[in-house]
DSSP file (Angstrom, degrees, kcal/mol; ACC not computed):
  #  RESIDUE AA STRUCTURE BP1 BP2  ACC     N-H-->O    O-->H-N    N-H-->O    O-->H-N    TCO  KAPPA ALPHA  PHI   PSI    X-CA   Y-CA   Z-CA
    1    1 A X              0   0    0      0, 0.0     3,-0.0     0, 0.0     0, 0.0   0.000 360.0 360.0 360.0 132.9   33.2   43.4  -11.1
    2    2 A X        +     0   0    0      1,-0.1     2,-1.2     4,-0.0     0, 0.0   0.570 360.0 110.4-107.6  -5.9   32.5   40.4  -13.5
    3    3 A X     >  -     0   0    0      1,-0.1     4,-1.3     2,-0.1     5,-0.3  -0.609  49.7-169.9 -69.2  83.0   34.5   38.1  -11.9
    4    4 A X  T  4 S+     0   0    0     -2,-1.2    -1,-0.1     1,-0.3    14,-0.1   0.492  94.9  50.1 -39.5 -14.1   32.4   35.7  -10.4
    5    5 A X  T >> S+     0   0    0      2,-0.2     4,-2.6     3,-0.1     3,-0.8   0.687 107.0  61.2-139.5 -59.0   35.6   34.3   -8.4
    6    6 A X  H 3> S+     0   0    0      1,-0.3     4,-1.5    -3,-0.2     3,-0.2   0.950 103.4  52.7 -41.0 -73.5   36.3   38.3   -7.2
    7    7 A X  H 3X S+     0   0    0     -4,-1.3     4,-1.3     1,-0.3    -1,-0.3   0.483  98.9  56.9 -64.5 -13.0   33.2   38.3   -5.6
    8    8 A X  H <> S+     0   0    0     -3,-0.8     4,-2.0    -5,-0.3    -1,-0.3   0.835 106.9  51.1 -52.8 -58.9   33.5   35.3   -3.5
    9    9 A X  H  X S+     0   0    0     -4,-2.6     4,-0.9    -3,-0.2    -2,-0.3   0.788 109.4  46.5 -90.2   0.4   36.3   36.6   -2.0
   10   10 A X  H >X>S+     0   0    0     -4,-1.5     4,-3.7     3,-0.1     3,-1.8   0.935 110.1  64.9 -51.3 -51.2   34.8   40.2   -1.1
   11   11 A X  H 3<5S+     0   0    0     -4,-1.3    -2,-0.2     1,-0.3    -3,-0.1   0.698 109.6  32.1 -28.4 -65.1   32.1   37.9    0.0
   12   12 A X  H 3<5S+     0   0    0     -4,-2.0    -1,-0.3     1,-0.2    -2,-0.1   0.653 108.8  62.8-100.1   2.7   34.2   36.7    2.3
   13   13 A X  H <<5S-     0   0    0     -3,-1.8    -2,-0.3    -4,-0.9    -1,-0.2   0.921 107.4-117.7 -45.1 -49.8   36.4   39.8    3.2
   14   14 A X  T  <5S+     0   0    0     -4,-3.7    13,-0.4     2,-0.2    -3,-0.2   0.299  87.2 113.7 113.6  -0.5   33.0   41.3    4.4
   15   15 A X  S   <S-     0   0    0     -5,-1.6     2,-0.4    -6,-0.2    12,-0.2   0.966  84.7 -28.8 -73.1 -45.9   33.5   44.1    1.5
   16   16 A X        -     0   0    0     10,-0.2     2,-0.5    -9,-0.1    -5,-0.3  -0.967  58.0-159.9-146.8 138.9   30.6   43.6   -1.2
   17   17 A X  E     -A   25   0A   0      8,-1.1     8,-2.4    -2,-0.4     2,-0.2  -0.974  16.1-128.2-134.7 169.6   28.4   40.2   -2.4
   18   18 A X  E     -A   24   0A   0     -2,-0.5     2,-0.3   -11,-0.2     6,-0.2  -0.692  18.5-150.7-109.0 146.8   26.5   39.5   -5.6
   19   19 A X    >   -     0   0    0      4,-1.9     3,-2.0    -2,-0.2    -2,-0.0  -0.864  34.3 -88.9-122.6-176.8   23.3   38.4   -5.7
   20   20 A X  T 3  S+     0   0    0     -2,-0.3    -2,-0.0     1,-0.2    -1,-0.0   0.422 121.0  52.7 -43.7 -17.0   21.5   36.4   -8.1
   21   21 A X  T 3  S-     0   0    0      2,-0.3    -1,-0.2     1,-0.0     3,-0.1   0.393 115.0 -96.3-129.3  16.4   20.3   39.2  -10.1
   22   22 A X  S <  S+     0   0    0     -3,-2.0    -2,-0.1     1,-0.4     2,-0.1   0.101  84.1 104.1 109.1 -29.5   23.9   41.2  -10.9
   23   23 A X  S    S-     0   0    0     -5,-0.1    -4,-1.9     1,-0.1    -1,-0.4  -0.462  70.9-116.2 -97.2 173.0   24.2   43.8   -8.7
   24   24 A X  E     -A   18   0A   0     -6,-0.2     2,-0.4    -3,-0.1    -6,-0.2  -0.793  24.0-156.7-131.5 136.9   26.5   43.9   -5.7
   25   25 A X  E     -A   17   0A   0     -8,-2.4    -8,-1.1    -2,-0.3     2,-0.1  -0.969  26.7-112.3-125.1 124.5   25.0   44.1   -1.9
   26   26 A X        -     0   0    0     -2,-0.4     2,-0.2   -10,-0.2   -10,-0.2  -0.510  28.8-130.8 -78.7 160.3   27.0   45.4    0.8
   27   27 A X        -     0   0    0    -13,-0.4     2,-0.3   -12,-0.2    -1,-0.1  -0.721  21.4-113.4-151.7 112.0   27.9   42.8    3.2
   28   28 A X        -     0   0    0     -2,-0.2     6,-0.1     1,-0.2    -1,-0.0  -0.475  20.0-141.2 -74.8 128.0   27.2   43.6    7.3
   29   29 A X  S    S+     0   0    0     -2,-0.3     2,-0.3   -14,-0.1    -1,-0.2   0.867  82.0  40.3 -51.8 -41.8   30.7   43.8    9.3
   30   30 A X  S    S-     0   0    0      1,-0.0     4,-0.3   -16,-0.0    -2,-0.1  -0.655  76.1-131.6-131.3 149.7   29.3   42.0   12.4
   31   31 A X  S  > S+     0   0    0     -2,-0.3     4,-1.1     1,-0.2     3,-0.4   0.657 101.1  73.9 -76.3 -17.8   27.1   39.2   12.8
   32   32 A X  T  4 S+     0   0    0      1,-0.2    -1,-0.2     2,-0.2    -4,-0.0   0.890 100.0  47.8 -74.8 -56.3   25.2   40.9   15.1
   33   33 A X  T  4 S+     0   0    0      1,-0.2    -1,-0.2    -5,-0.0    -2,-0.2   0.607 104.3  56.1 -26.4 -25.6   23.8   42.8   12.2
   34   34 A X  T  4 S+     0   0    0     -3,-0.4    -1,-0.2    -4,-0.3    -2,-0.2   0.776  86.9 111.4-105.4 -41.2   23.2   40.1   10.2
   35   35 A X  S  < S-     0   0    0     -4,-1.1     2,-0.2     1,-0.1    -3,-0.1   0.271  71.2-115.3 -48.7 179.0   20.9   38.3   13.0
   36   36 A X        -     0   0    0      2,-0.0     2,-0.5     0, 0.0    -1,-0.1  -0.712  20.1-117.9-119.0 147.9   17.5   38.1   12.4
   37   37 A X        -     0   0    0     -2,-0.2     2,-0.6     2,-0.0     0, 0.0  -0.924  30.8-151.5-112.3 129.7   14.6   40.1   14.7
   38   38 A X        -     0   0    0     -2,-0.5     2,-0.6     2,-0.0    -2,-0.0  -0.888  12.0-161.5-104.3 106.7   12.5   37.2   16.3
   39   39 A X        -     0   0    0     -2,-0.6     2,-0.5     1,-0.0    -2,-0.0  -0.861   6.6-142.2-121.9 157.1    9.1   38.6   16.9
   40   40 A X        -     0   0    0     -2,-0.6     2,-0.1     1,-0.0     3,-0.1  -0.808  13.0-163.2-107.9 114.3    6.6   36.9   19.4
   41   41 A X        -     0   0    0     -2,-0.5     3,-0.1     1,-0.2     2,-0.1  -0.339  34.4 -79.9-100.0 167.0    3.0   36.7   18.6
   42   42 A X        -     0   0    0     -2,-0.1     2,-0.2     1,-0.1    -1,-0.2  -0.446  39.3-107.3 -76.0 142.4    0.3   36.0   21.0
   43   43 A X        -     0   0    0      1,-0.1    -1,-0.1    -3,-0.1     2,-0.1  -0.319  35.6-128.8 -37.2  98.8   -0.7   32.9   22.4
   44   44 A X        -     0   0    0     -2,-0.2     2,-0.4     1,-0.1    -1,-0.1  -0.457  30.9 -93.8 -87.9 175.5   -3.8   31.8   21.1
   45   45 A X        -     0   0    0      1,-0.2    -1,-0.1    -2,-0.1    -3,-0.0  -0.357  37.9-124.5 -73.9 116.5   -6.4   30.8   23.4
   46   46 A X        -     0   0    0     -2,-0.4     2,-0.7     1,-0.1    -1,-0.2   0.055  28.7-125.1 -74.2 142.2   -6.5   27.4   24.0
   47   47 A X        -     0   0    0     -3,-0.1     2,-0.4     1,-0.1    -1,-0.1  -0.635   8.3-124.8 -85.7 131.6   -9.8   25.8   23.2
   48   48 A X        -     0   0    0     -2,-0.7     2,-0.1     1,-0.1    -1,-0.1  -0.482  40.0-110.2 -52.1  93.4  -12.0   23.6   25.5
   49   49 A X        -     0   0    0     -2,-0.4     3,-0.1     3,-0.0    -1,-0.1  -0.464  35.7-104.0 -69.3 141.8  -12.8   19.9   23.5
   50   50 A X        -     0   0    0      1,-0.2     2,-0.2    -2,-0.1     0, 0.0   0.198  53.2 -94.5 -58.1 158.3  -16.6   19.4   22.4
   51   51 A X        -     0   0    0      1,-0.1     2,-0.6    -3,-0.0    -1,-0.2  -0.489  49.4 -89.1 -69.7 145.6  -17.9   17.1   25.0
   52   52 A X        -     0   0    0     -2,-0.2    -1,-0.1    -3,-0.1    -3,-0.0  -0.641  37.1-138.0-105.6 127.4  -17.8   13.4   23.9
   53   53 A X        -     0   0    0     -2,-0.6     2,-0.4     1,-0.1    -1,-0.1  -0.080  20.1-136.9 -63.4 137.9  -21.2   12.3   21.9
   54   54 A X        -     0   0    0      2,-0.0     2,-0.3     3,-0.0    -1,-0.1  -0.897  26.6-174.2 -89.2 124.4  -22.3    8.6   23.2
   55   55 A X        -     0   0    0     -2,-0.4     2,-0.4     0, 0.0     0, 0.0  -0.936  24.5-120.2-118.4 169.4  -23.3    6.6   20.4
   56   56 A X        -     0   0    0     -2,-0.3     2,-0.2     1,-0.0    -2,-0.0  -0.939  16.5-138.5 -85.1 126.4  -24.6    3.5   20.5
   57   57 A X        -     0   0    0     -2,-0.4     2,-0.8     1,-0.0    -1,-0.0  -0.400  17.8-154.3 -91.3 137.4  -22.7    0.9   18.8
   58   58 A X        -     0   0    0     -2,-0.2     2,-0.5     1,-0.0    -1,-0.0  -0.821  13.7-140.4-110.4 117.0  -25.5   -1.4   16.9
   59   59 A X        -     0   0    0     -2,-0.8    -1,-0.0     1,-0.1    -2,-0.0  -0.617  14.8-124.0 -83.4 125.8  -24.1   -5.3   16.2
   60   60 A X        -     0   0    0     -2,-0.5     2,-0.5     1,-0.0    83,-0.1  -0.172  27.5-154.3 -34.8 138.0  -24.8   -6.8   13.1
   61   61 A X        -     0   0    0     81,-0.1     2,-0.5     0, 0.0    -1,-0.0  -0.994   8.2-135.9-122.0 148.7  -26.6  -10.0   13.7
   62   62 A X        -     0   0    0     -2,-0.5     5,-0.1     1,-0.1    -2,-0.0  -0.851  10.9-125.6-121.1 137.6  -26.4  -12.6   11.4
   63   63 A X     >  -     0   0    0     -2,-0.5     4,-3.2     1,-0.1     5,-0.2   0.198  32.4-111.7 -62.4 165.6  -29.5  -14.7   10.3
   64   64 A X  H  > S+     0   0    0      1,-0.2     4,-3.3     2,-0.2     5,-0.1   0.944 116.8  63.6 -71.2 -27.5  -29.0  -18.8   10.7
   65   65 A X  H  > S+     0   0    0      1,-0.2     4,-1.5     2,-0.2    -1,-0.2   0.937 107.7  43.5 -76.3 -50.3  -28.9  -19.1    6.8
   66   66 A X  H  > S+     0   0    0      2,-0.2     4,-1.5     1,-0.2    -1,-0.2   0.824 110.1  56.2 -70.4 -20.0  -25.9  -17.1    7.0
   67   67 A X  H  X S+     0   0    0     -4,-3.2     4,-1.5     1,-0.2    -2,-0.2   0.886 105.9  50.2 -59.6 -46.3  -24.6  -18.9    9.7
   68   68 A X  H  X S+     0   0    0     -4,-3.3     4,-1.6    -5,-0.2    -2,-0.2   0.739 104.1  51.6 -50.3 -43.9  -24.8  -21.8    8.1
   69   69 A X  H  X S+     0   0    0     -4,-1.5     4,-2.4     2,-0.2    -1,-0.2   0.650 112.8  56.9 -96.9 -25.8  -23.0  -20.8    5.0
   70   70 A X  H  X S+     0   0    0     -4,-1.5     4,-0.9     2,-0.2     5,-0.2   0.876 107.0  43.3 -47.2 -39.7  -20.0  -19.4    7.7
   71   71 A X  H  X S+     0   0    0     -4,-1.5     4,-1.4     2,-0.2    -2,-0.2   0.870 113.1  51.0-100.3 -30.4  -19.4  -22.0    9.2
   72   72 A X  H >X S+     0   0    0     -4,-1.6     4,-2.5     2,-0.2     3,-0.8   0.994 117.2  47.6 -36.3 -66.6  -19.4  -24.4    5.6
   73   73 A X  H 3X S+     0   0    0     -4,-2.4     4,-0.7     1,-0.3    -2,-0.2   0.700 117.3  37.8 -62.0 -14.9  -16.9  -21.6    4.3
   74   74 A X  H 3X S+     0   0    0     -4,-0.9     4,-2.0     2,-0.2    -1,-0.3   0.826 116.6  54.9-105.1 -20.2  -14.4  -21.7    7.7
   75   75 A X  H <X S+     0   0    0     -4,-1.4     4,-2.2    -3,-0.8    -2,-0.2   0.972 113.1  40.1 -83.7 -69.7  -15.1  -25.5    7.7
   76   76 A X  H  X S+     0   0    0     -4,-2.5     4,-0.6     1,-0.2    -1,-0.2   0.517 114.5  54.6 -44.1 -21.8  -13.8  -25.5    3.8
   77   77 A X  H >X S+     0   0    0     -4,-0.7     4,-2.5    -5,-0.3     3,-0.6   0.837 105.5  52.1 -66.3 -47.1  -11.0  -23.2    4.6
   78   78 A X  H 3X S+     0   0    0     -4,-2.0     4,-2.5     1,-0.3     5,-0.2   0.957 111.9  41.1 -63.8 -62.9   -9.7  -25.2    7.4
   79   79 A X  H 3< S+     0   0    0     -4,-2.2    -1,-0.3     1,-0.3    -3,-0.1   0.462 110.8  55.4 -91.4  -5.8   -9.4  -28.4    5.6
   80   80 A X  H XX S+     0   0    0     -3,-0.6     3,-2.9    -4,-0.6     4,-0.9   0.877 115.1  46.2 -63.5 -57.3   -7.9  -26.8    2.2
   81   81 A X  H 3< S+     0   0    0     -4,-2.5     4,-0.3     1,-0.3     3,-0.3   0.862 110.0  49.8 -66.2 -24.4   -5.1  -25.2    4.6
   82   82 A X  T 3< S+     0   0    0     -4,-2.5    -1,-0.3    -5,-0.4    -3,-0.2   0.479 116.8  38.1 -92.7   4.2   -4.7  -28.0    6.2
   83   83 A X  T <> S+     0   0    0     -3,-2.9     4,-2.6    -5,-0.2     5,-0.3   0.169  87.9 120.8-105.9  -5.7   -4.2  -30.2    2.7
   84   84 A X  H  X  +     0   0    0     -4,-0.9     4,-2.6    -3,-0.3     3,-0.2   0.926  62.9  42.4 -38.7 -66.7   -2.5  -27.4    1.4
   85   85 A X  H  4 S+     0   0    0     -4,-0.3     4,-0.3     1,-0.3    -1,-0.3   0.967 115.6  50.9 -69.9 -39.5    0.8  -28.6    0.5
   86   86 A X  H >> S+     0   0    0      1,-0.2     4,-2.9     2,-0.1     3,-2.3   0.979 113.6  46.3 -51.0 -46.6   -0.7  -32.0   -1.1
   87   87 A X  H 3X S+     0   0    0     -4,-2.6     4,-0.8     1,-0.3     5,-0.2   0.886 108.0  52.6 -72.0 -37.0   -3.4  -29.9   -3.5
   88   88 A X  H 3< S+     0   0    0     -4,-2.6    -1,-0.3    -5,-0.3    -2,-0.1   0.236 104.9  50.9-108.9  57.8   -1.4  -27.5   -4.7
   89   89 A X  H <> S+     0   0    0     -3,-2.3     4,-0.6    -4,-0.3     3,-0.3   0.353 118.8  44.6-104.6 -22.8    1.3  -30.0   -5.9
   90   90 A X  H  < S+     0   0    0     -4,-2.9     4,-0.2     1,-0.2    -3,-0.2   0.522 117.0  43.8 -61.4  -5.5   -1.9  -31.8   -7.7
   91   91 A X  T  < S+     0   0    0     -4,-0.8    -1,-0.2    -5,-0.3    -3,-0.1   0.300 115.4  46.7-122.7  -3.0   -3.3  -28.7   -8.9
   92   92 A X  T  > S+     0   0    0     -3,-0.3     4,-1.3    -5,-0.2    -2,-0.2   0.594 112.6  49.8-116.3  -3.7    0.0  -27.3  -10.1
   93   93 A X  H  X S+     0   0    0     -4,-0.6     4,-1.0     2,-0.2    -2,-0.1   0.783 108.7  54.1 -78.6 -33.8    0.9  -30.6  -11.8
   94   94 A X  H  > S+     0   0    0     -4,-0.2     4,-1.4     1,-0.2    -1,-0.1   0.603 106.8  56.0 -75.6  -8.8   -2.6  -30.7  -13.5
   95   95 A X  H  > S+     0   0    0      2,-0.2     4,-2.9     3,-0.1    -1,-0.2   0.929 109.3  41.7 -74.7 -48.6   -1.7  -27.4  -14.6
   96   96 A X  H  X S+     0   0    0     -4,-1.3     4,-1.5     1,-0.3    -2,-0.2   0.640 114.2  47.1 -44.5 -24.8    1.2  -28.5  -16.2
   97   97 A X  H  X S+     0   0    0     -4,-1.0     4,-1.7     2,-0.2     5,-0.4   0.922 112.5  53.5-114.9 -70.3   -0.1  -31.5  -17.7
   98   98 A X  H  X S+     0   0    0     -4,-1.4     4,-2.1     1,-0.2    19,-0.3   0.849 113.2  50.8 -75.2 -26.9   -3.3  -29.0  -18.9
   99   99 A X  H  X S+     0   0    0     -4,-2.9     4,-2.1     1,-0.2     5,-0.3   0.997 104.0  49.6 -63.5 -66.8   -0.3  -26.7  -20.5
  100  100 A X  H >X S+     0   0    0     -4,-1.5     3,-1.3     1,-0.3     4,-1.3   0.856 114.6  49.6 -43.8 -50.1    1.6  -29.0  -22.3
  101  101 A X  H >X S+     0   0    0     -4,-1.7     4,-2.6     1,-0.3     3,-0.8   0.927 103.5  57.0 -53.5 -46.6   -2.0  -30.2  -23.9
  102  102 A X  H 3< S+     0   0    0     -4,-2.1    -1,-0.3    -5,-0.4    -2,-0.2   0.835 109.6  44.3 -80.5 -17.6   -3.0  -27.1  -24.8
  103  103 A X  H << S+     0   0    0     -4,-2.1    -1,-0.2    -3,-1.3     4,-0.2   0.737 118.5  45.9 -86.1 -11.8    0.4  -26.6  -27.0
  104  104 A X  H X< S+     0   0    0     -4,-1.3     3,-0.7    -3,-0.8    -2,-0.2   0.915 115.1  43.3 -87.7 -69.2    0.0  -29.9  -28.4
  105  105 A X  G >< S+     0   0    0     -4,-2.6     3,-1.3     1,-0.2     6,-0.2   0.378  84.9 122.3 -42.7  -9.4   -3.5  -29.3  -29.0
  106  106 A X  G 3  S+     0   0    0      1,-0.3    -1,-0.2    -4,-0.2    -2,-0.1   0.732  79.5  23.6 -64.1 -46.9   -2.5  -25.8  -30.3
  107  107 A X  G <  S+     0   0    0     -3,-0.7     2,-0.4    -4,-0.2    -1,-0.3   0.117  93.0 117.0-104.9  28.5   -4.0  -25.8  -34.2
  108  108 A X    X   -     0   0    0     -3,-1.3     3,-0.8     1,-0.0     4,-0.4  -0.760  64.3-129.2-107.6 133.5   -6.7  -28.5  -33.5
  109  109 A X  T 3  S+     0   0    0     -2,-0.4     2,-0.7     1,-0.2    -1,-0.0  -0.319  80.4   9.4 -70.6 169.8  -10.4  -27.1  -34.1
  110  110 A X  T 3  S+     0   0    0      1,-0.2    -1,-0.2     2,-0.0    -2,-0.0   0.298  90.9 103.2  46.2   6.3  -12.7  -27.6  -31.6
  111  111 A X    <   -     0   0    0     -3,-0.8    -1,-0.2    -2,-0.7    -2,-0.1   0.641  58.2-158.3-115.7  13.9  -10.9  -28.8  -28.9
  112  112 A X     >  +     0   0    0     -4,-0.4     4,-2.1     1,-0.2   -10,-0.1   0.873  37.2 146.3  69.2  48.6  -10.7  -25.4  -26.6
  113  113 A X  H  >  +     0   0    0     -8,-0.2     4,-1.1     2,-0.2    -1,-0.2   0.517  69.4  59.2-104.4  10.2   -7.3  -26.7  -24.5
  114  114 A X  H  > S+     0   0    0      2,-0.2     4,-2.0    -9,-0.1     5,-0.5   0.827 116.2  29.5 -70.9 -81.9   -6.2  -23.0  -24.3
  115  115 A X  H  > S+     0   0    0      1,-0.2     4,-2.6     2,-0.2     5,-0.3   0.924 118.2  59.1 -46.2 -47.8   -9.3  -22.0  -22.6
  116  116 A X  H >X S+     0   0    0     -4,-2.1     3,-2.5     1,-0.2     4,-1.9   0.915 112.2  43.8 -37.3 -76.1   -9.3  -25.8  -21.1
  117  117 A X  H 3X S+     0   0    0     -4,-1.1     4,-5.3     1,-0.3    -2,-0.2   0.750 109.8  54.3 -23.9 -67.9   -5.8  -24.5  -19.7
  118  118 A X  H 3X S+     0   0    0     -4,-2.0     4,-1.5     2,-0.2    -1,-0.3   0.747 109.9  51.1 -26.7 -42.0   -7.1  -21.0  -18.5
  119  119 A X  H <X S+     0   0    0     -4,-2.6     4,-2.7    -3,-2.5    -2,-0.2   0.994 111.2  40.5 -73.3 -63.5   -9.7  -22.7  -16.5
  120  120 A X  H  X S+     0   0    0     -4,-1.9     4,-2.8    -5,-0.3    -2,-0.2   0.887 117.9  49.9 -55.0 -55.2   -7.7  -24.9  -14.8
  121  121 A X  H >X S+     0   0    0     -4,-5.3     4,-1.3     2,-0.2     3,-1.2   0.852 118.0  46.2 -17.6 -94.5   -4.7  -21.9  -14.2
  122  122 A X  H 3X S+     0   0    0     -4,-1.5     4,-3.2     1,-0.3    -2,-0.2   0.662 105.2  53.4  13.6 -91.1   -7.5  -19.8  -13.0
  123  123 A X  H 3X S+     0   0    0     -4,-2.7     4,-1.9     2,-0.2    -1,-0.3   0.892 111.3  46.5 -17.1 -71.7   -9.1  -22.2  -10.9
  124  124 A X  H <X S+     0   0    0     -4,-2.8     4,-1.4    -3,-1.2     3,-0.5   0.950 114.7  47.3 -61.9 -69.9   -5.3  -23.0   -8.7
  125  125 A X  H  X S+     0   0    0     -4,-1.3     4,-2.9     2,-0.2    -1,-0.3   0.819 111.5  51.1 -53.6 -27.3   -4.5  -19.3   -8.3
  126  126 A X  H  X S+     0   0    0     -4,-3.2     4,-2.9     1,-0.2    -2,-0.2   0.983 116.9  43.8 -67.7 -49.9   -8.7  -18.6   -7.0
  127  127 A X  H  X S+     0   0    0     -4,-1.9     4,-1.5    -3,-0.5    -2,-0.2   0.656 111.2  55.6 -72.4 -36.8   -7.8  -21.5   -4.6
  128  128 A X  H >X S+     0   0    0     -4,-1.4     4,-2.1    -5,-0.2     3,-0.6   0.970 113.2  43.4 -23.7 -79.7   -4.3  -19.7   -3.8
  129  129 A X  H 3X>S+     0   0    0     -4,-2.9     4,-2.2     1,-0.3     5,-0.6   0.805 103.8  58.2 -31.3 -50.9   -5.9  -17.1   -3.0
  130  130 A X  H 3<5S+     0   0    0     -4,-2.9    -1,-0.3    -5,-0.3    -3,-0.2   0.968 113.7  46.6 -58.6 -49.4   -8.7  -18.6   -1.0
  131  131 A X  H <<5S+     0   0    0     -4,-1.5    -1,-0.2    -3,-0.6    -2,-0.2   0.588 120.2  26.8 -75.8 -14.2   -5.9  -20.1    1.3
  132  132 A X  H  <5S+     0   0    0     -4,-2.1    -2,-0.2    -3,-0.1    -1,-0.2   0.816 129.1  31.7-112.1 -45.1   -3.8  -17.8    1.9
  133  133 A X  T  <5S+     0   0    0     -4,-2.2    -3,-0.2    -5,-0.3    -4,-0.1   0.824  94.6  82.3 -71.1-107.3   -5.6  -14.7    1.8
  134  134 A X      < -     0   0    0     -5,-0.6     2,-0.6     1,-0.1    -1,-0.1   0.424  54.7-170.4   9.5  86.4   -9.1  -15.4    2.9
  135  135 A X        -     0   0    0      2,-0.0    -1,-0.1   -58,-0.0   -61,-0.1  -0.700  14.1-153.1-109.4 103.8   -9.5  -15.4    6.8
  136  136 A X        -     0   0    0     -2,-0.6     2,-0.6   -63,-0.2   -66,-0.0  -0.195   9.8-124.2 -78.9 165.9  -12.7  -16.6    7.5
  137  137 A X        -     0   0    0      1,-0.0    -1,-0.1     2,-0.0     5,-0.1  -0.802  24.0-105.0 -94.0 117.0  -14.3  -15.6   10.4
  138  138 A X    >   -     0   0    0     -2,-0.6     3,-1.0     1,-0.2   -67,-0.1   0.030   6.4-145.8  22.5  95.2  -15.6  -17.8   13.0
  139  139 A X  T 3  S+     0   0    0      2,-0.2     3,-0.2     1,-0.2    -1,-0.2   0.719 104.1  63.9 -47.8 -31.0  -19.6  -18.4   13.5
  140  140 A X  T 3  S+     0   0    0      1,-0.3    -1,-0.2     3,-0.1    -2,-0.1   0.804 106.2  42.5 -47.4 -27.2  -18.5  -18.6   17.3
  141  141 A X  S <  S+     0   0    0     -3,-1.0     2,-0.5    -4,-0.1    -1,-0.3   0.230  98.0  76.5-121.9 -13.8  -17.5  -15.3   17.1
  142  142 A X              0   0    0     -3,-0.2   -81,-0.1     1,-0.1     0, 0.0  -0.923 360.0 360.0 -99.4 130.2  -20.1  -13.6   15.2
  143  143 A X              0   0    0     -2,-0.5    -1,-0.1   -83,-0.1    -3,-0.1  -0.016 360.0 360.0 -21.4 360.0  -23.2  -12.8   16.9
């Protein structure tokens, strides 16, 4: 049979089916036939878990010179987040204001208001950054 369309309906007569590779495979009358033989392998043995190691957890401690410089940096975090919304509409106006220069400035030798520009750019997003991302931690709280 060449019929691709024949063999669908033996298929589903129950007479003959194709397979994938052209020849025709008879087709079981009963379903019982058709099932599948389920076979049951042994149980393995369940295993005992390793006893649980004590370690000792060792805390950092942190020298006063580093304390010091925490408690600057959460000190300066606080009070940029808490100026936030005034500084970066001054720091994104001074961008603007540094943009406009730097096209103005564009063909002028020596006066570096692209890079000027960069800096300034540069500068507001590290200071994004520092404020929103950046959570410092405590000195209270470190050991």
């Amino acid at each position: 049979m060449k019929n691709p369309l024949a063999r669908l309906i033996l298929h589903k007569t129950g007479e003959v089916r194709s397979s994938h590779h052209g020849f025709d495979l008879p087709v079981p009358a009963t379903d019982e036939a058709a099932s599948m033989t389920i076979i049951k392998f042994p149980k393995a043995p369940k295993l005992q878990p390793p006893p649980p190691q004590i370690q000792q957890v060792r805390t950092a401690s942190m020298s006063t010179g580093n304390k010091i410089f925490m408690g600057l940096m959460c000190t300066v975090w606080a009070i940029a987040a808490l100026a936030w919304p005034l500084i970066s509409w001054i720091a994104s106006i001074d961008c603007i204001f540094q943009f406009f220069r730097m096209l103005y400035y564009w063909d002028t030798p020596g006066a570096h208001a692209g890079i000027t520009f960069l800096a300034h750019f540069m500068g507001f997003i590290a200071l994004t950054f520092f404020v929103f991302v950046y959570r410092p931690e405590w000195p209270s709280n470190v050991k």
